[in-house]
C-alpha positions as CSV (number, residue, x, y, z in Angstrom):
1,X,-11.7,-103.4,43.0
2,X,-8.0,-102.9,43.4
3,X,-5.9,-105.2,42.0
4,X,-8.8,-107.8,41.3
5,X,-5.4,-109.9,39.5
6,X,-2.2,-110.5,40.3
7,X,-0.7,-106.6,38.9
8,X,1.1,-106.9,35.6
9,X,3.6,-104.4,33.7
10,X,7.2,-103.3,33.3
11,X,9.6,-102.0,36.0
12,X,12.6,-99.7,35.0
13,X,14.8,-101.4,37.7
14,X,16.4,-104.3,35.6
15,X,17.4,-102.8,32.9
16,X,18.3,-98.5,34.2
17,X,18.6,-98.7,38.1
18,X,18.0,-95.3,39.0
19,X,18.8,-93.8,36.0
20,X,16.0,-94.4,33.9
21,X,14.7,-91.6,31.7
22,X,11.6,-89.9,29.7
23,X,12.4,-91.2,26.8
24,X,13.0,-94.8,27.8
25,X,9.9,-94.8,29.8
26,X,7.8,-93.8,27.1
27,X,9.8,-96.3,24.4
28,X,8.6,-99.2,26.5
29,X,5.1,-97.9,27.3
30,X,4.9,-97.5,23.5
31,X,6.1,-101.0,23.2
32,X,3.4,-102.4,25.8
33,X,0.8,-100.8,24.7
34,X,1.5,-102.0,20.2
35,X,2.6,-105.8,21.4
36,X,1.8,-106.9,25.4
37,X,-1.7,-104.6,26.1
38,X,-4.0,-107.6,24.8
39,X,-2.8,-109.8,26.9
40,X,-3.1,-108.2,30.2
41,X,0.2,-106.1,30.7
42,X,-1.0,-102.7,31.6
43,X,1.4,-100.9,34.6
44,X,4.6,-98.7,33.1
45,X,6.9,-98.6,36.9
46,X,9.4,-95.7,36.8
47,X,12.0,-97.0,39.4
48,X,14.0,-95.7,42.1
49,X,15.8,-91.7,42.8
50,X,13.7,-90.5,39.6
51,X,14.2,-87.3,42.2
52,X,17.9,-87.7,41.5
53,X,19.8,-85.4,38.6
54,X,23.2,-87.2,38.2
55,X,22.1,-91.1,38.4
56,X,24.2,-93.5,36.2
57,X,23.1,-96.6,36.8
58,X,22.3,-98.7,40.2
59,X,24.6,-97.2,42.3
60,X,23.8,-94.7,44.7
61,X,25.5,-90.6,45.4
62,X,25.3,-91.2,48.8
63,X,24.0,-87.7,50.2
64,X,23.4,-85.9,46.8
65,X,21.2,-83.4,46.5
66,X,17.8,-84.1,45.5
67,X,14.9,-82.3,43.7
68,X,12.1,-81.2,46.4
69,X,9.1,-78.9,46.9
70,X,8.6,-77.1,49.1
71,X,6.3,-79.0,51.3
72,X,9.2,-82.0,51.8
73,X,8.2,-83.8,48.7
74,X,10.6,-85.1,46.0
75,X,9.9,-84.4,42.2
76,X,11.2,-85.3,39.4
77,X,14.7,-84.3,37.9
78,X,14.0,-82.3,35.1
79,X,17.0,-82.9,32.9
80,X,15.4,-87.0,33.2
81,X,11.7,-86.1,32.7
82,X,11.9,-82.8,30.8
83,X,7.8,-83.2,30.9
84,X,7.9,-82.6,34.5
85,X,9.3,-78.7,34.3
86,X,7.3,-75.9,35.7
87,X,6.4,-78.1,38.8
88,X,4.1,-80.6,36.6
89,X,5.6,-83.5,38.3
90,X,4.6,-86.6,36.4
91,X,1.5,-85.8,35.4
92,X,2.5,-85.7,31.6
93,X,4.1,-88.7,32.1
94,X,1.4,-90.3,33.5
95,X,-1.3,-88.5,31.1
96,X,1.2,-90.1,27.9
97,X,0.8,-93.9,29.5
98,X,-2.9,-93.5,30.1
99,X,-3.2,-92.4,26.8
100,X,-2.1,-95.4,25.4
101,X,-4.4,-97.4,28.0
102,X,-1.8,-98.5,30.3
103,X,-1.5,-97.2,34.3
104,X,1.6,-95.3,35.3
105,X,3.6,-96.1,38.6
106,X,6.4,-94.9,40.5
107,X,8.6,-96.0,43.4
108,X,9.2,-94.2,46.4
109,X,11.0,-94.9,49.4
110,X,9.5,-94.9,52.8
111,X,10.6,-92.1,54.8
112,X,11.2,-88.2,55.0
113,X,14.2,-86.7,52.6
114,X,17.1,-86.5,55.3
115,X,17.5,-83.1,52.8
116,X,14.4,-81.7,54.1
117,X,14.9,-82.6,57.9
118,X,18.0,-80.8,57.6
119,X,16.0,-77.7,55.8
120,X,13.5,-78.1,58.6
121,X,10.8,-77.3,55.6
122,X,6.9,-77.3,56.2
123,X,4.9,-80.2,55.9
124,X,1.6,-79.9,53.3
125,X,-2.0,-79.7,55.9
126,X,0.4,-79.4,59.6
127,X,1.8,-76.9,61.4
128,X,4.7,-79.5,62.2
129,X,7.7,-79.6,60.3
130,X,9.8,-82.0,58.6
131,X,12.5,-82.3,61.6
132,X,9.7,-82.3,63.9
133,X,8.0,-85.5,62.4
134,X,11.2,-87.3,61.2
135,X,12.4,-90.2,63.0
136,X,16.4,-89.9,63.0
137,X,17.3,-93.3,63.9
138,X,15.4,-95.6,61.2
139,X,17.3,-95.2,58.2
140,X,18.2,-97.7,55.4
141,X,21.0,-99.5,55.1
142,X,21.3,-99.8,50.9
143,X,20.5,-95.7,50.6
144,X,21.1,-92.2,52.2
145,X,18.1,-90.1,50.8
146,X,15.4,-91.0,53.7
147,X,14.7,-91.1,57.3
148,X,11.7,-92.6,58.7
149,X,8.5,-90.8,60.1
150,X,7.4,-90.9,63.0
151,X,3.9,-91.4,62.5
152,X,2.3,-91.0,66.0
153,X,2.5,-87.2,65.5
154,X,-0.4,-85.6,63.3
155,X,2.3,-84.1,61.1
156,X,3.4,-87.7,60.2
157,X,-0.2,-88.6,58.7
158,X,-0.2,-85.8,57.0
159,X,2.6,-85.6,55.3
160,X,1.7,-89.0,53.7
161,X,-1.4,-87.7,53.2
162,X,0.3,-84.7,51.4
163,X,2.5,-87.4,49.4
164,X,-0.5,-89.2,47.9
165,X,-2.4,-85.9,47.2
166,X,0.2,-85.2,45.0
167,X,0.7,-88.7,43.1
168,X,-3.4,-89.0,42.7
169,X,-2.8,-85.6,41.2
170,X,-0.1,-86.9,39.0
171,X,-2.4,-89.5,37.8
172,X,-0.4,-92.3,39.5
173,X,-1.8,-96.3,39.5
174,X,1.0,-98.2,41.8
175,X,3.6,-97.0,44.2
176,X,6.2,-99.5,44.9
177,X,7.4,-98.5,48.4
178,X,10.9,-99.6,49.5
179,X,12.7,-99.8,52.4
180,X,9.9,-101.1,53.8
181,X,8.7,-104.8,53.3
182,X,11.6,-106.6,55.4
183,X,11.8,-104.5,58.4
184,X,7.7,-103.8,58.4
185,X,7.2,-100.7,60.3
186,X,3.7,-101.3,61.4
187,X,2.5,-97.8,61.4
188,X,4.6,-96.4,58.4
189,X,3.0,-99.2,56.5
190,X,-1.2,-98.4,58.0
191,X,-0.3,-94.5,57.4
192,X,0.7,-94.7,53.6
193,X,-2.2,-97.2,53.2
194,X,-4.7,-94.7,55.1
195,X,-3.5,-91.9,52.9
196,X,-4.1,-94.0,50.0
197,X,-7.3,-95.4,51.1
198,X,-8.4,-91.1,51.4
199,X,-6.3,-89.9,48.1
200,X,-9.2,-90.3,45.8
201,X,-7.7,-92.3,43.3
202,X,-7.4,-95.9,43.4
203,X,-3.5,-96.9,43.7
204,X,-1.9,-100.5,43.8
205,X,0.3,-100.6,47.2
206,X,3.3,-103.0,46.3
207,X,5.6,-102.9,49.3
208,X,9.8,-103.8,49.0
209,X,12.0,-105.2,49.9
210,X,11.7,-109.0,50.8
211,X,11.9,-111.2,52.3
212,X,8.7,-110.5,53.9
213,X,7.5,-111.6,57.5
214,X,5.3,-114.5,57.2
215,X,4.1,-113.7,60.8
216,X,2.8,-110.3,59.3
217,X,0.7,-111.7,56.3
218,X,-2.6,-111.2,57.6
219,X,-1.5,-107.5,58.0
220,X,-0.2,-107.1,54.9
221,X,-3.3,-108.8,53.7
222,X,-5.5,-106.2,54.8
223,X,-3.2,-103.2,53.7
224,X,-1.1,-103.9,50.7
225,X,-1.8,-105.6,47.2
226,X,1.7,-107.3,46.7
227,X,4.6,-107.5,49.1
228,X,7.9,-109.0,48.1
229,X,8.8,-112.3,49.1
230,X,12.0,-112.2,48.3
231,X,15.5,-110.0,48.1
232,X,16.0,-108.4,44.8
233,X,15.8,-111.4,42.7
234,X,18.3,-111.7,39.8
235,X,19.2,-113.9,36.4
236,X,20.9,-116.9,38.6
237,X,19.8,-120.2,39.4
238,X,19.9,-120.7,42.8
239,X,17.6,-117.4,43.1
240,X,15.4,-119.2,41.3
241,X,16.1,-122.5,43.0
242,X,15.5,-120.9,46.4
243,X,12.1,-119.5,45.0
244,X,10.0,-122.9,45.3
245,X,10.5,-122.8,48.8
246,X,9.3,-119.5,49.0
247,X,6.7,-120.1,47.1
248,X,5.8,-123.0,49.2
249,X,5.0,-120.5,52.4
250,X,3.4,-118.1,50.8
251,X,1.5,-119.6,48.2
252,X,-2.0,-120.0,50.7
253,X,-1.6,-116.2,50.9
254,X,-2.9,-114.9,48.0
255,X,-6.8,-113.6,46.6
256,X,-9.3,-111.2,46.9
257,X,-11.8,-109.4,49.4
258,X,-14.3,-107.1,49.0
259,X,-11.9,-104.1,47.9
260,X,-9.0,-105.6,46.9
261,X,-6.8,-107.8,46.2
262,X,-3.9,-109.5,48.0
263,X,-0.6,-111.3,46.2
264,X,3.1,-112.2,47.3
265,X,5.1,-111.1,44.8
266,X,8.4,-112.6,44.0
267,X,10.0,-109.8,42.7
268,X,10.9,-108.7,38.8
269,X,11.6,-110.8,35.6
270,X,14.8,-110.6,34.3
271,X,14.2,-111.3,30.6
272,X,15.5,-110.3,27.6
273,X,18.3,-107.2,28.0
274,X,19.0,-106.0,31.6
275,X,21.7,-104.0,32.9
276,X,21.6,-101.9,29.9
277,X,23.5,-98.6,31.6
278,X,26.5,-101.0,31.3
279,X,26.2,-102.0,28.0
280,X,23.8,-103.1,25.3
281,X,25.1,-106.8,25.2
282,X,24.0,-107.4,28.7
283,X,20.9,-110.2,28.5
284,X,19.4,-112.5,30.8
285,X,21.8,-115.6,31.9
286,X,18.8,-117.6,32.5
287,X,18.8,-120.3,29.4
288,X,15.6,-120.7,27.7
289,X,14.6,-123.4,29.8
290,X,14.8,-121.6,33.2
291,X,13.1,-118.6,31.3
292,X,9.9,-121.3,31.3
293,X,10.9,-122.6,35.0
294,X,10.5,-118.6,36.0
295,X,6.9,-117.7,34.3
296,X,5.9,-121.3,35.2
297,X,6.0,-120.9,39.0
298,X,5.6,-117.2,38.9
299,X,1.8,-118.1,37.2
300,X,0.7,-120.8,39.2
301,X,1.7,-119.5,42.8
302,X,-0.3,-115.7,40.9
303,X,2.6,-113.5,42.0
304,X,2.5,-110.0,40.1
305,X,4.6,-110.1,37.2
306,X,7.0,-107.5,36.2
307,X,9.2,-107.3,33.1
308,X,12.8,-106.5,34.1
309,X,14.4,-106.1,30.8
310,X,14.2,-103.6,28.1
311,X,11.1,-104.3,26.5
312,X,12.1,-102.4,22.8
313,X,14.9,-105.4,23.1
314,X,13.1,-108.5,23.1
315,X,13.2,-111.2,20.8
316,X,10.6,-113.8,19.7
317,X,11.6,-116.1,22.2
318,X,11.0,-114.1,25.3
319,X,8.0,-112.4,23.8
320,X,6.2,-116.2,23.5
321,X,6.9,-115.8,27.5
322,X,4.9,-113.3,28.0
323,X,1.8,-113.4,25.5
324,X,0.7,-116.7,25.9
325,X,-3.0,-116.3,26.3
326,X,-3.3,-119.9,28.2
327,X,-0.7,-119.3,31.1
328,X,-2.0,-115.8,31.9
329,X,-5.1,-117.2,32.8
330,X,-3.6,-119.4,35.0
331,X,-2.6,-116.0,36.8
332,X,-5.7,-114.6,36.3
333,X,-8.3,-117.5,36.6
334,X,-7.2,-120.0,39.0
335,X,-7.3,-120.4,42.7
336,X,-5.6,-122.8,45.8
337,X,-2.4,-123.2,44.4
338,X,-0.2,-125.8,46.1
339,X,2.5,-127.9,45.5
340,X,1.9,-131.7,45.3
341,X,5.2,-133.0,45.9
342,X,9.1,-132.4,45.9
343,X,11.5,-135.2,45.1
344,X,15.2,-135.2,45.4
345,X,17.0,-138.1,45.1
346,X,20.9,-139.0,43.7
347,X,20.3,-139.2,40.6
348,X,16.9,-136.0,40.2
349,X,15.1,-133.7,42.2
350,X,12.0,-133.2,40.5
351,X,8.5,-131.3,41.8
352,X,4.8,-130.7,40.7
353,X,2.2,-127.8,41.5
354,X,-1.5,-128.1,41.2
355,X,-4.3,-125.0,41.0
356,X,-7.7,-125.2,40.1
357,X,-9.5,-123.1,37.3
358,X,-12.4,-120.9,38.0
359,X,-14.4,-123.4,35.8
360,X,-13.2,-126.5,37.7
361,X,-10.7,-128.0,35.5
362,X,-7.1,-127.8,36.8
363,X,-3.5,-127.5,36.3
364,X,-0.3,-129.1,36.8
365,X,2.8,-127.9,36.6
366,X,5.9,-129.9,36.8
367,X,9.0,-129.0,37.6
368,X,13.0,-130.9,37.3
369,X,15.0,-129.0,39.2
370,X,18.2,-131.2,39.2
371,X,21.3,-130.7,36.7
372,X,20.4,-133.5,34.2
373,X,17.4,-134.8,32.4
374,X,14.9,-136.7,34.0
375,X,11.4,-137.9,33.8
376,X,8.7,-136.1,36.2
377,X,5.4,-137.6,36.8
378,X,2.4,-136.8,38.9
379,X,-0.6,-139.1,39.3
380,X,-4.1,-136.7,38.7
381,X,-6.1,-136.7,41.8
382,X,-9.8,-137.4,40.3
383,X,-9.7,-140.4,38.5
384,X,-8.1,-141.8,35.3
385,X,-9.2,-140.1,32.1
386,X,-8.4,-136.7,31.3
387,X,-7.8,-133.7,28.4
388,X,-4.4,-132.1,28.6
389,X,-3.5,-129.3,27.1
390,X,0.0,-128.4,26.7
391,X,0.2,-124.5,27.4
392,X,3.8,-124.2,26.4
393,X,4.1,-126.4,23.5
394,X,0.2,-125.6,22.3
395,X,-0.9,-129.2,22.0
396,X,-3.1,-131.2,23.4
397,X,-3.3,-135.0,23.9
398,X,-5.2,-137.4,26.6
399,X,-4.6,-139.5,29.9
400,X,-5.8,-142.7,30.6
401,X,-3.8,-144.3,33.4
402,X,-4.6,-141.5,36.0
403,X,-0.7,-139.9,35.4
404,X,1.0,-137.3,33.5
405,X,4.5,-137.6,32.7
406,X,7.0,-135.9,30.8
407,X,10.6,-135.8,30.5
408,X,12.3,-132.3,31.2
409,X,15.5,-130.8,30.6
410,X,17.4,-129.8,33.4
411,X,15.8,-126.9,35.1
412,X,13.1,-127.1,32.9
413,X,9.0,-127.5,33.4
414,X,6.0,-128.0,32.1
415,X,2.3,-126.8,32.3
416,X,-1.1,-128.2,31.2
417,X,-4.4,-127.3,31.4
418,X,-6.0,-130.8,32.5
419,X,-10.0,-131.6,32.5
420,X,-11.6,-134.5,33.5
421,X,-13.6,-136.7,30.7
């Protein structure tokens, strides 16, 4: 099954914005697969324009020339991924990660390369051509390197057909597809799905950016594994703020059929260092305590989780957020998550989430979102006495008045594994 879980790994976005790599990439897979493999991580994401020579950093050469083949598809800049020369693509790459028991991803953007409309090159299993398929007037409005397809026309098909023929070939596990999420072209999104679905590999459709049309869910349901809820989500706190609400909507849309798996996905961590073409001082603003808010609602609503930050750069601190046996199997383990209340009041606005384990027990979260300390309390809904199990603090103590309480630092939480005596 595809995506049985919520997906789990490390995107190059956070920390190198298009610029990204070989080396870098293979630094952090190295780094996943000696301290984060154990606990679940497995997906190495190489980012945006890795088709692009001369990117710096997360700004865009508007109209730049891009590495292509000759059948319209973009490749990887060789002077980046020296492994891809001779027309090996990233199949090195991708061969290196899997070596190391991980799954190797890439982002692409929806669309055509303007650059081979403008050739008018031949498209891989049609006699149509790129200009002939290409459809002029969708274009994004963040980058230049893409129209859209129009995918009535048999060329259309096949050239994503052609596109993942050439990533299963590459040994690719998870395209992220931009440019694609918010606006939701309908048949953009059931062609690159089709051609997955008939690529012969089994690949993790993640579809970008949010936020995403809760009137298309059940669509996206049935032909993507993670779709972002959100805009590009960043180290501030009224991103994060903004995310229970989010969460709230989307929370009932999450789980599993028959061949795959379905999860709203709220978008990147930014932990530990980020922005590093700027600078190697650059770290997450989020304080230690929003840190916990992050993995805390991230886990119980099971949206994906991807590392933002320079893995080789992390300290003890955020590695305890991310190899904490107890709250990945939240993610991985639990089901109907909800929240149970939101409070807001002069003086505290405070907020609890339930989910229930596979095995019956349950877990709360709670949640003090105001700008000073304050107690937050939820009564348990199935009697008085219970077991709780601290999962961030790693202790474990009992109820016997039917309540948990605890009191929280300002954007701070808490999460406990709680069974019924």
């Amino acid at each position: 099954m595809i995506a049985q879980t919520p997906p789990m790994g490390w995107n190059s976005w956070d920390c190198y914005g298009a610029a990204v790599t070989e080396d870098i990439v293979r630094a952090n897979a190295d780094f996943m697969a000696k301290n984060l493999k154990q606990y679940g991580w497995e997906y190495v994401v190489v980012d945006i324009q890795w088709y692009e020579p001369t990117a710096k950093n997360h700004y865009y050469h508007n109209f730049t020339e891009l590495c292509m083949d000759e059948y319209s598809r973009l490749m990887p800049a060789v002077n980046r991924f020296p492994s891809a020369a001779n027309g090996a693509g990233f199949a090195p790459l991708a061969e290196y990660v899997h070596s190391l028991g991980l799954k190797f991803g890439i982002h692409i953007m929806r669309g055509i390369p303007r650059q081979a409309v403008h050739q008018n090159t031949p498209i891989k299993g049609s006699t149509m051509t790129a200009r002939q398929i290409s459809a002029q007037s969708s274009i994004c409005d963040w980058n230049t390197d893409m129209y859209g397809v129009n995918c009535t026309t048999e060329g259309g098909q096949a050239y994503y057909n052609s596109l993942l023929e050439l990533y299963a070939s590459w040994g690719v596990d998870f395209i992220k597809v931009d440019d694609i999420c918010r606006g939701y072209p309908v048949a953009e999104v059931e062609a690159i799905a089709n051609a997955i679905k008939h690529c012969g590999r089994d690949i993790v459709l993640s579809l970008s950016p949010g936020p995403a049309r809760l009137d298309m869910a059940e669509h996206m349901k049935q032909h993507a594994n993670m779709w972002r809820i959100t805009d590009d989500f960043w180290d501030r706190w009224d991103l994060l703020y903004n995310m229970f609400e989010r969460a709230e909507k989307w929370c009932i849309h999450s789980g599993v059929t028959k061949t795959h798996g379905y999860w709203p996905d709220a978008d990147m961590l930014p932990i530990g260092p980020i922005n590093q073409v700027y600078g190697k001082e650059n770290r997450t603003k989020f304080t230690k305590d929003e840190q916990i808010t992050m993995l805390t609602l991230w886990c119980i609503m099971r949206s994906p989780l991807m590392i933002g930050g320079d893995m080789t750069g992390f300290d003890d601190f955020t590695m305890s957020l991310l190899n904490n046996p107890e709250l990945i199997e939240v993610l991985q383990h639990s089901h109907s998550a909800h929240p149970l209340f939101r409070k807001k009041t002069e003086a505290a606005e405070t907020c609890a989430w339930m989910c229930t384990y596979e095995n019956g027990d349950f877990c709360i979260a709670l949640f003090n979102l105001g700008e000073t300390e304050a107690e937050v309390s939820a009564v348990l809904p199935f009697g008085t006495n219970y077991s709780c199990y601290d999962i961030w603090n790693k202790t474990e103590f009992t109820v016997t008045d039917g309540c948990i309480s605890q009191k929280l630092p300002a954007h701070g939480a808490a999460m406990y594994r709680v069974t019924k005596l």
